[in-house]
C-alpha positions as CSV (number, residue, x, y, z in Angstrom):
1,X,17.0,19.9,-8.6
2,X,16.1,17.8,-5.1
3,X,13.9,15.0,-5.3
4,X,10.6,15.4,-4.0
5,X,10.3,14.2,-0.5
6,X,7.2,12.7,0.9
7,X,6.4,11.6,4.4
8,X,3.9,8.5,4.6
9,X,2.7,8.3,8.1
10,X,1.4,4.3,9.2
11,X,3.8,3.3,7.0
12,X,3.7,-0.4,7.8
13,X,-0.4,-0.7,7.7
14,X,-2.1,-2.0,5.0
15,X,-2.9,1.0,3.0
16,X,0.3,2.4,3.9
17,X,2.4,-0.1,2.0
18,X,0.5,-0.1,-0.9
19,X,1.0,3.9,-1.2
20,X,5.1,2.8,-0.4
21,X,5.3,-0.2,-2.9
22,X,3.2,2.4,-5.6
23,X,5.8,5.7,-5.4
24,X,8.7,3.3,-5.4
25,X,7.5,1.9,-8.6
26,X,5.8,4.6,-10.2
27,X,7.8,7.7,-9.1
28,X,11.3,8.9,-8.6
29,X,10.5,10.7,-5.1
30,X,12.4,10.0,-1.9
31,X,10.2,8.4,1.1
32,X,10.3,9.2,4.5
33,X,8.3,6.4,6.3
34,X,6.7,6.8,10.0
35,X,6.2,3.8,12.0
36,X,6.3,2.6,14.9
37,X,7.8,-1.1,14.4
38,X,9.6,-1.5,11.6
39,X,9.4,-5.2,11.4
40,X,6.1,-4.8,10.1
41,X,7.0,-3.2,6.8
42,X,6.9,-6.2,4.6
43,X,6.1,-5.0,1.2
44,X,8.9,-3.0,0.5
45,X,12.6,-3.1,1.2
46,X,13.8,-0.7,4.1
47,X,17.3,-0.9,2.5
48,X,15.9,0.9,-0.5
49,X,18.4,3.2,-1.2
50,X,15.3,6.2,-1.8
51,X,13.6,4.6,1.5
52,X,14.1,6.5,5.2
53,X,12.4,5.4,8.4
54,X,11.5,7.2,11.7
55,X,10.3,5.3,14.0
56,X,7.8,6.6,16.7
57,X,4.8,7.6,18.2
58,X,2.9,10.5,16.2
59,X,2.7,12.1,19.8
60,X,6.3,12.4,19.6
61,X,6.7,14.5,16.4
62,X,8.5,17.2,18.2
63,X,11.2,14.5,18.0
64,X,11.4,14.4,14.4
65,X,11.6,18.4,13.8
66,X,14.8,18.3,11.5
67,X,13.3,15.4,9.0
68,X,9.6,17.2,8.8
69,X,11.0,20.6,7.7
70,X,12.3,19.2,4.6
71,X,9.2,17.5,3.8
72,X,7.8,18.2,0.6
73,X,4.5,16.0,0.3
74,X,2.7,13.8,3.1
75,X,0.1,11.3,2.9
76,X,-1.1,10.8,6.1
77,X,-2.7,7.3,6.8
78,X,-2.1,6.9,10.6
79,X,-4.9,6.7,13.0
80,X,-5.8,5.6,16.0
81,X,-9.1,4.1,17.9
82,X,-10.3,1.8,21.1
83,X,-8.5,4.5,23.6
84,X,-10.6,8.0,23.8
85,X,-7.4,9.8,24.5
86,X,-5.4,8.3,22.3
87,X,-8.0,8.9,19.5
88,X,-7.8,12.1,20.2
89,X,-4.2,12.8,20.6
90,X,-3.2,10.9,17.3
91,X,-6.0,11.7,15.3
92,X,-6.5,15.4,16.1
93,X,-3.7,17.1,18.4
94,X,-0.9,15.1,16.4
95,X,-1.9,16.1,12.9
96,X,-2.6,19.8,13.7
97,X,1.4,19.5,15.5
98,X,2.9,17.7,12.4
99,X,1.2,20.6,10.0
100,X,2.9,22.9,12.3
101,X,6.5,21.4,12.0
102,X,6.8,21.2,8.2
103,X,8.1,23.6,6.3
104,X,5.6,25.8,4.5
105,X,8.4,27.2,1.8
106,X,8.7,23.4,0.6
107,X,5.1,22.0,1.7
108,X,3.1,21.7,-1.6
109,X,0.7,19.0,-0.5
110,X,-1.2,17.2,2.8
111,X,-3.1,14.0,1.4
112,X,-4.6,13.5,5.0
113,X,-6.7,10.2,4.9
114,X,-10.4,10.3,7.3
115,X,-13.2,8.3,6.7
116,X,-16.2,8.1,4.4
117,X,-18.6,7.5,7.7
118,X,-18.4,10.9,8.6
119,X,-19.8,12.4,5.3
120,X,-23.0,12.4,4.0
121,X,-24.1,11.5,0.1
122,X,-23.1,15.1,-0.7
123,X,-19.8,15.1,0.4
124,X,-20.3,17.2,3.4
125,X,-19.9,17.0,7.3
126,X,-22.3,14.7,9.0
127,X,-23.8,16.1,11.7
128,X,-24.4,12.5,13.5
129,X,-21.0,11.9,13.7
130,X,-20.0,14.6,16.0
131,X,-23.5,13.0,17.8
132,X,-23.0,9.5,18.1
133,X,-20.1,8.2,16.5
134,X,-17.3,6.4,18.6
135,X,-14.0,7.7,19.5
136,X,-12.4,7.2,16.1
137,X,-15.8,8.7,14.2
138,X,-15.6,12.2,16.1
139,X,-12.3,12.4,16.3
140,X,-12.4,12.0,12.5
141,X,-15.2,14.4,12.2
142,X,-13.7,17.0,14.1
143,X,-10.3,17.0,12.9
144,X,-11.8,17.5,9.4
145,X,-13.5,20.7,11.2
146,X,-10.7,22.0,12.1
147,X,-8.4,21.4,8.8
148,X,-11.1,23.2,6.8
149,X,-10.0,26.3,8.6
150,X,-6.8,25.7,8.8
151,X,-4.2,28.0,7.4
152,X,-3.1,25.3,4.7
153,X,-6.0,24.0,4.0
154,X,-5.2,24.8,0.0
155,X,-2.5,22.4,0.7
156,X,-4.9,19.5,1.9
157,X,-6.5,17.1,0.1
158,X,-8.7,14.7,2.3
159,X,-9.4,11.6,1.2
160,X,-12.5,9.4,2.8
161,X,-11.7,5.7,2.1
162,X,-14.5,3.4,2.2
163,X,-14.6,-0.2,3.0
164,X,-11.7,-0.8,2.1
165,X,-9.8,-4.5,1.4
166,X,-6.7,-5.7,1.0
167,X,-3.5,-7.9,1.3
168,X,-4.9,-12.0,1.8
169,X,-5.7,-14.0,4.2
170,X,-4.2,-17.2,3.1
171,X,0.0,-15.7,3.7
172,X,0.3,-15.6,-0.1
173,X,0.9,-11.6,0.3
174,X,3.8,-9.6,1.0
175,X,1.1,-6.8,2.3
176,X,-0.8,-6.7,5.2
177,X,-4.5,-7.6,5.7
178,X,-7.1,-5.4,5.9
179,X,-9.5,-5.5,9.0
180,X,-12.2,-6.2,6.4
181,X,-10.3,-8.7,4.2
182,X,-9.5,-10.7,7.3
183,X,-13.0,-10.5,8.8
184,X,-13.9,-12.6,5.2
185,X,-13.4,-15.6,7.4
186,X,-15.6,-14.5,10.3
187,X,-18.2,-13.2,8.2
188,X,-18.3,-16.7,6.1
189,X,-19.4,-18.3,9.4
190,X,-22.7,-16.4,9.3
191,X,-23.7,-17.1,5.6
192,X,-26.1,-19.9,6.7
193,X,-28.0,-17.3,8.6
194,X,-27.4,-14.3,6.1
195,X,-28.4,-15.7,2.8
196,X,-31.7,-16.1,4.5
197,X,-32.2,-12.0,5.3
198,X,-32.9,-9.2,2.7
199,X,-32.2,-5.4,3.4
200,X,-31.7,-2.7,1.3
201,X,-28.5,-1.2,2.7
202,X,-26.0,0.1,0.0
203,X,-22.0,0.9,0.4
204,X,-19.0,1.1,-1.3
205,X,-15.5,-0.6,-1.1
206,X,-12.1,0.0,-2.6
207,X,-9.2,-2.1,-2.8
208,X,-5.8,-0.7,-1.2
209,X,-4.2,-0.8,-4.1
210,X,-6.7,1.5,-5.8
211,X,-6.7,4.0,-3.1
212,X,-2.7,3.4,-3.8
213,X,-2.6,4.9,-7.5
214,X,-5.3,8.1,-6.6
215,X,-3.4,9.0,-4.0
216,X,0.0,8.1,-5.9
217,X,-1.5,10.7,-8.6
218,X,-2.6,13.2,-6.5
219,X,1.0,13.1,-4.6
220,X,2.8,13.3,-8.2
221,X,1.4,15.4,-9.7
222,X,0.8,19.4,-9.3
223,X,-1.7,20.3,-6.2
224,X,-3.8,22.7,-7.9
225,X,-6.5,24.5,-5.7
226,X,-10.0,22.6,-5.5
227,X,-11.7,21.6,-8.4
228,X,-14.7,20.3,-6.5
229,X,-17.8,21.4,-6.4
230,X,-19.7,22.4,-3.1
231,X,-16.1,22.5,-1.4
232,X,-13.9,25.1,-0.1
233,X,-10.4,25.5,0.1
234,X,-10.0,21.8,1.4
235,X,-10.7,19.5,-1.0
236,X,-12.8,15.9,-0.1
237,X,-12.4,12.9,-2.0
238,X,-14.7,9.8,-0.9
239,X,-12.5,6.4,-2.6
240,X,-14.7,3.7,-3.2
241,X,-16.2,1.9,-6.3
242,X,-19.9,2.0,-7.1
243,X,-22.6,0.8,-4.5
244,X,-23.8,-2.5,-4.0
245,X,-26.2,-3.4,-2.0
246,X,-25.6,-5.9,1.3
247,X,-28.1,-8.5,-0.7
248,X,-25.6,-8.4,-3.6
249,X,-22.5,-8.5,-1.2
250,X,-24.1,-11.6,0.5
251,X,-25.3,-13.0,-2.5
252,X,-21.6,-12.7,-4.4
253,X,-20.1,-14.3,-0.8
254,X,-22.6,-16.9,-0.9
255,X,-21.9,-18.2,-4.4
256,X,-17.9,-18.2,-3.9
257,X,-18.1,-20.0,-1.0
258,X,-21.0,-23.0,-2.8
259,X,-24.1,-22.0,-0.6
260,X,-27.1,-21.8,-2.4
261,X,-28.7,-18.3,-2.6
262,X,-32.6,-19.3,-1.0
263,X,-35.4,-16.7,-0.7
264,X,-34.9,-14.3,1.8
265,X,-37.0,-12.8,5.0
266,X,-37.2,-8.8,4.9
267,X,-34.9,-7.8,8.0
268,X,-37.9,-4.9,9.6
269,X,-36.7,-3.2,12.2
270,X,-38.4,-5.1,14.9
271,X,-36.1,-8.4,13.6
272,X,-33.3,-6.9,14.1
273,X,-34.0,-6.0,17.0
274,X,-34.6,-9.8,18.0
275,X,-31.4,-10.8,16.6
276,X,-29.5,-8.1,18.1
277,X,-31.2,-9.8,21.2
278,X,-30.4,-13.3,20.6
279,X,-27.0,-13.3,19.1
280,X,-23.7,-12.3,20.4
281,X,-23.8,-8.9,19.2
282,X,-22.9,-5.6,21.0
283,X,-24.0,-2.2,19.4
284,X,-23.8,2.1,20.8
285,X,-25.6,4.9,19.6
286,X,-23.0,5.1,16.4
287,X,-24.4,1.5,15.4
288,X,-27.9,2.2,16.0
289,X,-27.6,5.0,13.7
290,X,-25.9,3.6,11.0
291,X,-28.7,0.4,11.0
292,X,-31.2,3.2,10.9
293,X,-29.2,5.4,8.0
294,X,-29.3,2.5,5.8
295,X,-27.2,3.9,2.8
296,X,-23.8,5.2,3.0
297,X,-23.5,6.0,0.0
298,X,-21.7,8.9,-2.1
299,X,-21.3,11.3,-5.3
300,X,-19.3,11.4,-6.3
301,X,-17.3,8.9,-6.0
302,X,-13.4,8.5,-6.9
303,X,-12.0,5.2,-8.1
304,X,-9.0,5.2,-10.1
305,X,-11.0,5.8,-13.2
306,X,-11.6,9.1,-12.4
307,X,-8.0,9.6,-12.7
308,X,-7.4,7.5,-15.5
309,X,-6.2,4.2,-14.0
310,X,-7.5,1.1,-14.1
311,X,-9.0,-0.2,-10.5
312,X,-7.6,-3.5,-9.7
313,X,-10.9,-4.7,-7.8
314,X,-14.0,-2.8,-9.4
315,X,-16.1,-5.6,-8.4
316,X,-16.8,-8.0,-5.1
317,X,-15.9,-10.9,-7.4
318,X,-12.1,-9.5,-8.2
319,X,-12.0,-8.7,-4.5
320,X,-12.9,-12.4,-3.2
321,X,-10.0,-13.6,-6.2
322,X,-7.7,-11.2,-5.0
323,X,-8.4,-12.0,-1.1
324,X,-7.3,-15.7,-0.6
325,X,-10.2,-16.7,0.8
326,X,-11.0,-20.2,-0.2
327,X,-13.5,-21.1,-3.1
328,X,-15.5,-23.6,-3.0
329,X,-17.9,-25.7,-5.6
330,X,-21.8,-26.5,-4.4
């Protein structure tokens, strides 16, 4: 009997090579990896004997026709952003074209990867983010239209990371860093003015390595159709741990880094309003409407728990250990 064959698409990002490093360790399947440079795959060896790479540009999957029809299972990571075309070509022409080239006889499962922004608490669409959301929120939001119509859609699993961290910022990692891991440093800067602002704004996080094993699970063991419920034949996942507010997240920073946690001034709208004013900061509609949203928040929720792992950062404390940013002593 063949080896299962799954393709990981942004192979050499940070969640991508946490997905890699987990099936090589935790699976017997064969990888096809997509990237586009593969000097950026540092967490696992691309001389692995059950390790093959194409190397391109997801607009270019025409090019790759022979390897996608043997495909078996993809987790689909790669995205795209800044560039309005290019948002749209890789995150909504390109993954209805790769769906297209595989193999529907051997296709048993499409783990393709959005983002939690785009639903609400329920689980379902947001309606905003069709509305106001940037380049990379409504492409997001309608290629999840699309794939819940889409002839496979039994097939398809979408999964709606949260924050998500990962890899270190101190070079200690053989993964990458995440955008929010390595805005740890930028965001320390600030504490003097944050610790002295309260809001009640809730969100999740996850650590790449969580979102690693769920979608390691879900990509070894059998798709069956959608459990959910409130779903249809596509089935949403949101990955995250459970909220905490931005008063806790502050407050957690604060103490790792020795500041003193001092009472607070409630941030009203009309505040932040002044600050957005006086400081170096730059917001659109998408901005505005996620300061005026308040919670993004979810339920449920899907750590690896709910799958019966273990998460490797259920709290902001393991996630500050595990980022390399430095701790300091007041």
């Amino acid at each position: 009997m063949n080896r299962e064959l799954i393709l990981i698409t942004g192979a050499s990002g940070c969640v991508g090579q946490y997905v890699c490093a987990w099936l090589l360790e935790n699976s017997e399947a064969d990888l096809l990896l997509w990237l586009r440079d593969p000097t950026k795959l540092t967490a696992i060896s691309k001389n692995n004997s059950r390790v093959r790479l194409i190397v391109g540009d997801l607009r270019e999957a025409d090019s790759f026709n022979e390897e996608l029809s043997k495909v078996t299972r993809v987790i689909h990571t790669a995205t795209a952003w800044g560039d309005p075309e290019r948002a749209r070509q890789v995150n909504v022409v390109a993954v209805k074209e790769i769906l297209r080239l595989l193999n529907p006889n051997l296709l048993e499962q499409f783990i393709y990867f959005s983002t939690a922004s785009i639903l609400n608490r329920e689980l379902q669409p947001l309606p905003e983010a069709l509305l106001y959301g940037t380049e990379y929120i409504q492409t997001k939001a309608q290629c999840l239209r699309e794939l819940e119509v889409h002839p496979l859609a039994e097939r398809i699993i979408a999964v709606f990371p949260t924050l998500v961290f990962g890899g270190r910022i101190d070079g200690k990692s053989s993964f990458p860093s995440s955008y929010l891991t390595e805005g740890l440093i930028e965001a320390s800067k600030w504490l003097w003015l944050a610790r002295l602002l309260r809001t009640e704004s809730s969100f999740h996080f996850i650590h790449a390595a969580d979102i690693a094993f769920v979608c390691g699970h879900l990509a070894t063991t059998p798709h069956l159709k959608n459990p959910e419920a409130n779903q249809g034949a596509l089935r949403r996942i949101v990955l995250g741990q459970p909220a905490i507010t931005i008063n806790q997240a502050i407050k957690a920073l604060c103490i790792w880094r020795g500041l003193w946690w001092t009472p607070g001034l409630p941030l009203w709208g009309w505040l932040i309003e002044v600050l957005i004013k006086v400081l170096p900061i730059k917001i659109n509609d998408w901005d505005r409407f996620s300061i005026k949203q308040k919670h993004f928040t979810h339920n449920p929720i899907s750590p690896p728990e709910r799958f019966g792992g273990k998460s490797k950062a259920k709290d902001l404390e393991a996630v500050l250990n595990q980022s390399g940013l430095q701790k300091r002593l007041k």
